[in-house]
C-alpha positions, 0 to 999 in steps of 0.5 A, spaced: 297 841 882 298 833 880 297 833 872 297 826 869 299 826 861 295 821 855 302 820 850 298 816 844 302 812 840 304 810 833 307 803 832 308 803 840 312 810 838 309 817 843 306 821 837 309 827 837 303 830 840 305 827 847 311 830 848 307 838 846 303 835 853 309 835 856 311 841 855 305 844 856 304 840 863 311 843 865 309 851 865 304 849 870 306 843 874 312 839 877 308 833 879 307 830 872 304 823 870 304 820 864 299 814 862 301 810 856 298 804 854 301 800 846 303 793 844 309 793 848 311 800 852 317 798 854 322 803 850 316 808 848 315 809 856 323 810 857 322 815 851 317 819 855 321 819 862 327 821 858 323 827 855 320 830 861 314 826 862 315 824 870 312 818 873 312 815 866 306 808 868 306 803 862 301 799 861 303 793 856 297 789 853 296 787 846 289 789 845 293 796 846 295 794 838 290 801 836 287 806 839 280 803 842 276 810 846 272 805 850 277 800 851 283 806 853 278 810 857 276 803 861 283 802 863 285 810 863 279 810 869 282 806 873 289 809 873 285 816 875 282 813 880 289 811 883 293 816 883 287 822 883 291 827 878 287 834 879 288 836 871 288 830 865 291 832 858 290 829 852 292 832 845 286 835 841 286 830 835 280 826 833 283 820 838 284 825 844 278 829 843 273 823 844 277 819 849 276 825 853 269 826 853 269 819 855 274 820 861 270 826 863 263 823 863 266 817 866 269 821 872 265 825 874 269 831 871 269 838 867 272 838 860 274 843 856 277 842 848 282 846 844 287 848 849 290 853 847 294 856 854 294 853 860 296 857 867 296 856 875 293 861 878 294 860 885 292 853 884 286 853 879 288 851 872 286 857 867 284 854 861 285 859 854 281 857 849 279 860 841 272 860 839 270 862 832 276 861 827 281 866 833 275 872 833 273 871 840 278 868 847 276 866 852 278 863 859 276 857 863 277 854 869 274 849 874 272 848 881 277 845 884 273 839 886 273 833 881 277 834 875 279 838 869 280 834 863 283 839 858 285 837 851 291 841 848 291 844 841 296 841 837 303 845 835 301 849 840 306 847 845 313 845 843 315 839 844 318 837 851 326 835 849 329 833 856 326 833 863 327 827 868 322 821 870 322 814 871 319 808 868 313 804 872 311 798 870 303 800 872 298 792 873 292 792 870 286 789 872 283 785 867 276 786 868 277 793 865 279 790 860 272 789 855 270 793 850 264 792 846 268 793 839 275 790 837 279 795 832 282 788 828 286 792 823 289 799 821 290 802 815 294 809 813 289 812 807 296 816 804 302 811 805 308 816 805 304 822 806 305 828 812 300 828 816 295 835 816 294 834 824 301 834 826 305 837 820 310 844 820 308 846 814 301 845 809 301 847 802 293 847 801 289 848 794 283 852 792 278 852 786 283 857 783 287 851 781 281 850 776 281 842 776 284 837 778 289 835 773 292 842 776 293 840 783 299 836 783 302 843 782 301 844 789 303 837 791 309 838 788 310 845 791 308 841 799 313 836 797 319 840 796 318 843 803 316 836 805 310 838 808 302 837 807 298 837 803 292 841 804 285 842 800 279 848 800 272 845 802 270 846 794 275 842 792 274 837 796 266 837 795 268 838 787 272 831 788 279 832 786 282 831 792 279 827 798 276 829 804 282 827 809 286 834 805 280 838 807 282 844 812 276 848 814 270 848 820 267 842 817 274 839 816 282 839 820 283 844 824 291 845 823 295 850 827 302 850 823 309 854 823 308 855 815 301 855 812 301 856 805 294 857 801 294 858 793 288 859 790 283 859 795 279 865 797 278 864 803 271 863 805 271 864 813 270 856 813 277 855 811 280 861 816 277 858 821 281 851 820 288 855 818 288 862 821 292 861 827 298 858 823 304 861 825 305 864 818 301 865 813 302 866 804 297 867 800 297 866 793 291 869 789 290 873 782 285 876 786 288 881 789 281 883 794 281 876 796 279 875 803 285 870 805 289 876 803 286 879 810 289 874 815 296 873 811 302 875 813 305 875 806 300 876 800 303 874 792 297 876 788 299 873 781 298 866 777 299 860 781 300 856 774 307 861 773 309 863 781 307 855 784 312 852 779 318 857 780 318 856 788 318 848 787 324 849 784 327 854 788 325 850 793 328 844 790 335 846 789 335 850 795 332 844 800 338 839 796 344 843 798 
């Protein structure tokens, strides 16, 4: 089964999602491509063969500065029309999810999003996907004759650390190299920050902190474990943090090694954003809180005494 990889980059960098797209391939195939397309690919596209990423096909061009959906999928169209990949996989970020839409619509192909498993059986790839914040699985898989794109839920697979592979220098044809919209500038929102979307652990706040001069506390707490910071729906509707923090149905689906929650109730609009974390903490005085039912750990007390006390713990045992 040929496979055919989308690394995403960052400042012509693989993003971390790129190398779990590997690992994800290699437990099913051993026909790996991997199409990547930045400003100057040259040392990304060395970084992906060394880690596994088989025929590595870079594409260099500076109108690859940022991520354009119309413009990648243009370009990314003519490399599956050439190599004839049978699966094509992309990470399931905002970027991902839309650029593969895009290739499916274009290529005549099936799509499923949210990967959350991936197998061969006898041939046929078998997609494991979760519907309703982890309540209900479900298995998928195509016909065999036109292709699968699949998006790959992020800090589902780890990263691919080594493999083989070799770098090919892949011609564009500039025709394709049209895109009714130009992306002239990109500006990171919280300079410095972890991102919710690809960090290992999320300290998120609820409307039990009480206001917005409180929530520091848990930024705090996210720092010293240097993690994310994650906010409720309410706080965010509230407007004591943006909506880029919001963890939910109607904000970022995260999938973390440690998630913790302190003060939220947990509402199922935050559950289904949060629940499939590795580990769960719940901090609530509230000892009947629904976040209780899906944590892991429970401390039921006053986050104004316990979030304090494990920042400073935290702190002194991160420093040695």
């Amino acid at each position: 089964m040929k496979v055919l990889t989308i690394a995403l980059h960052k400042n012509d960098n693989p993003v971390s999602a790129s190398f779990e797209l590997l690992g994800a391939a290699k437990a099913f195939s051993h026909d790996i491509l991997t199409v990547f397309l930045s400003e100057n690919s040259e040392t990304g596209a060395k970084d992906l063969a060394s880690r596994g990423g088989g025929k590595v096909l870079a594409l260099s061009h500076p109108m690859f500065k940022y991520f354009n959906e119309e413009l990648y999928a243009s370009v990314i169209s003519e490399v599956i029309k050439k190599h004839q990949p049978q699966v094509v996989l992309a990470p399931a970020s905002l970027s991902g999810k839309a650029l593969m839409s895009r290739l499916a619509a274009l290529n005549g192909g099936c799509m499923a999003s949210e990967a959350i498993g991936l197998a061969d059986d006898g041939g046929a790839l078998i997609v494991t996907r979760s519907h309703y914040g982890g309540s209900v699985v479900s298995k998928v898989t195509n016909n065999g004759t036109v292709p699968f794109f699949v998006s790959v839920r992020l800090k589902i697979f780890p990263e691919s650390k080594d493999g083989t592979g070799e770098v090919i220098n892949e011609s564009i044809d500039p025709s394709k190299l049209v895109a009714k919209s130009k992306v002239l500038e990109s500006k990171v929102e919280s300079a410095g920050e972890v991102s919710l979307t690809e960090a290992d652990v999320i300290v998120s706040a609820g409307r039990g902190m009480k206001g917005p001069e409180h929530v520091p506390l848990v930024q705090e707490l996210a720092k010293s474990l240097h993690g994310a910071f994650g906010a409720s729906r309410a706080i965010v509707d509230a407007g004591w943090v943006p909506y880029s923090n919001q963890v939910g149905q109607t904000g970022k689906t995260v999938n973390p090694k440690l998630y913790i929650a302190v003060g939220i109730s947990g509402a199922i609009q935050h559950l289904v954003g949060m629940r499939t974390s590795g580990t769960i903490v719940a901090i609530n005085k509230d000892k009947d809180a629904p976040i209780f039912n899906v944590a892991n750990y429970g401390i039921v007390g006053d986050a104004f005494e316990i979030v304090p006390a494990l920042t400073a713990k935290f702190k002194r045992e991160l420093s040695n």
